[in-house]
N, C-alpha and C positions, 0 to 999 in steps of 0.2 A: 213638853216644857223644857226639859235640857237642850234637845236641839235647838230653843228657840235661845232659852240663856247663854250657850256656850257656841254657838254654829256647828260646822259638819264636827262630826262624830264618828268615830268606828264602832262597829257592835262590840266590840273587846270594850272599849274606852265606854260605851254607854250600860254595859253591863255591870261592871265597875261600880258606876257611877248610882247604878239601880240595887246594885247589891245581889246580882243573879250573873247567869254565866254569859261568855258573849254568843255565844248560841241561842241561849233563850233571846237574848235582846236581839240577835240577827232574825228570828223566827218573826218577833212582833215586826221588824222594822220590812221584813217583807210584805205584812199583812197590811201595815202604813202603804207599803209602795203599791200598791192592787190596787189600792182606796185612793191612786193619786197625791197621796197628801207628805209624801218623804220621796227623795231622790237619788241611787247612788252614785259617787261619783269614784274613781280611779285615778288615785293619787304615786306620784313616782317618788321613791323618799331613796336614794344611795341600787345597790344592786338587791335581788330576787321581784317578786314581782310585786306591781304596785298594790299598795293598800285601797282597801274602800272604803270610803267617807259616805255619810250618809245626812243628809241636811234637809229643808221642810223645801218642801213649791211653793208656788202661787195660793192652790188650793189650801196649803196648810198652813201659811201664816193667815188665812184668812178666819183660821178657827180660833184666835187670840182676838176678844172685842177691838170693835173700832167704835166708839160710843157715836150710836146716833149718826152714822154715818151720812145719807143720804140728807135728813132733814136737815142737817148742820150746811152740809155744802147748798142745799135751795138757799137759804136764810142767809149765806154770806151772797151769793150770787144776787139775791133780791135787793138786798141793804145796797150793794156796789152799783147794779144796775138803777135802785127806783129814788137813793139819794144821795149814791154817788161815792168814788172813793175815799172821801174824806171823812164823810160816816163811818165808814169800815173803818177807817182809818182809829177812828173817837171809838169807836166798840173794845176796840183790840188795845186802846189805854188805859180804857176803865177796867177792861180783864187785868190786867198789865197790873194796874195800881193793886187792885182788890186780890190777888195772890201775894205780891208781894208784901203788902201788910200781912197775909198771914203769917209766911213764912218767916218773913220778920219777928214776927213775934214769938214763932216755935224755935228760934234761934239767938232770942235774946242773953241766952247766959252764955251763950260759946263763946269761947275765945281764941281759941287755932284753929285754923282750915281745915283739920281733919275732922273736929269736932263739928264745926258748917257740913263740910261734906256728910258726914254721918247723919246728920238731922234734916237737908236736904235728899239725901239717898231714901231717907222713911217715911217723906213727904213724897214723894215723887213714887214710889213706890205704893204708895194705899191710893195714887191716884188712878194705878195702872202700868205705869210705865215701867215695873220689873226695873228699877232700878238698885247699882252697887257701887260700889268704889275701892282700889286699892292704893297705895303708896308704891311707885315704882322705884327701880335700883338708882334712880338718876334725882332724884332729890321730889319728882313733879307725883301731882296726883291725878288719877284715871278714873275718871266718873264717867258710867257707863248706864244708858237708859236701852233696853233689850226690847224696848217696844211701846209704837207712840200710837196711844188711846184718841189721838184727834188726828192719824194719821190724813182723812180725807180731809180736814178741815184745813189741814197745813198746807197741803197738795193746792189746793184751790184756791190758798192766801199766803203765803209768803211771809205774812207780816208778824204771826203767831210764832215760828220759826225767830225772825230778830225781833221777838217781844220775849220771849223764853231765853235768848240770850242775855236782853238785858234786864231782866230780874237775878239772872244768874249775877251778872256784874255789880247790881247791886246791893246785891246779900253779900257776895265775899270779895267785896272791895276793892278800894284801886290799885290795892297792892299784891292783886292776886291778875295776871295775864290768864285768859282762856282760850283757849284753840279748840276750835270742831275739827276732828278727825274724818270721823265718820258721820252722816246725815241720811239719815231710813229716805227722806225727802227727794233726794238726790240720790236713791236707790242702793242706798249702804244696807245692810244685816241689821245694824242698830246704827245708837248717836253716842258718838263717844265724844268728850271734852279732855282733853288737858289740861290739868291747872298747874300754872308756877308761879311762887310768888316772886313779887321783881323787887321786892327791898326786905 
């Protein structure tokens, strides 16, 4: 769970984090690495020798649900092939709308961006998604989703990806600019957004 919230890791740094020594967390994180499912890597930071980083594989982000994987991706693949893109297209609006009115509604009384984000971060988070957010030094906010629960489904549609954007856009308005940094989609760690507002 922290290598998946935070990326690579040192055993010192995940020890810390665990509340034991980095010894003990280097032992387990060996035990991970046997089992295939953590990787070290050797990182060069100034002079003595490089540090190691320790972060999940293939095998190990596969242990964070992907809901429904399989069926999900037949079902968009059936809808596109038997009635065609524009169907999909009508599926992924009505998802579209039908989120957005909730969210909308669990965001009714906010009134600054931080406060949206906060109430989006705990939506988005009981859906799966490990989501946070911080306030950076430069005025912008860092919404941060650690892991996307329709990972195959986005893979296989594109369209869920810029349907998820703009519910974003439309929960925190036009005076809020969003930037993707990072996209799981596009083979990032996680999906990170920028927000700034522009007035």
């Amino acid at each position: 769970m922290q290598l998946k919230m935070h990326g690579p890791l040192t055993a010192a740094d995940l020890g810390k984090r665990l509340g034991t020594t980095g010894e003990a967390a280097r032992q387990q994180l060996m035990r991970l690495g046997e089992s295939g499912l953590v990787v070290a890597t050797s990182q060069r930071s100034g002079v003595g020798r490089p540090r190691q980083e320790w972060s999940l594989t293939e095998a190990g982000q596969t242990r964070f649900p992907d809901t429904h994987a399989t069926l999900t991706v037949e079902l968009l693949d059936s809808i596109r092939s038997e009635l065609g893109e524009q169907a999909l297209n009508t599926v992924i609006a009505a998802r579209e709308r039908r989120t957005g009115n909730v969210y909308a509604a669990a965001m009714a009384g906010c009134r600054s961006l931080n406060e949206k984000v906060e109430v989006l971060s705990e939506l988005r988070s009981a859906e799966g998604y490990m989501a946070d957010w911080s306030e950076q030094e430069d005025g912008t906010v860092r919404f941060v989703e650690h892991h996307c629960p329709i990972c195959a489904a986005a893979t296989a549609c594109q369209g869920f990806c810029r349907s998820e954007m703009a519910i974003f856009r439309m929960l925190l308005g036009p005076s809020v600019e969003i930037r993707r940094d990072e996209h799981i989609v596009n083979g990032g760690r996680r999906c990170t957004y920028v927000l700034s507002e522009t007035q």
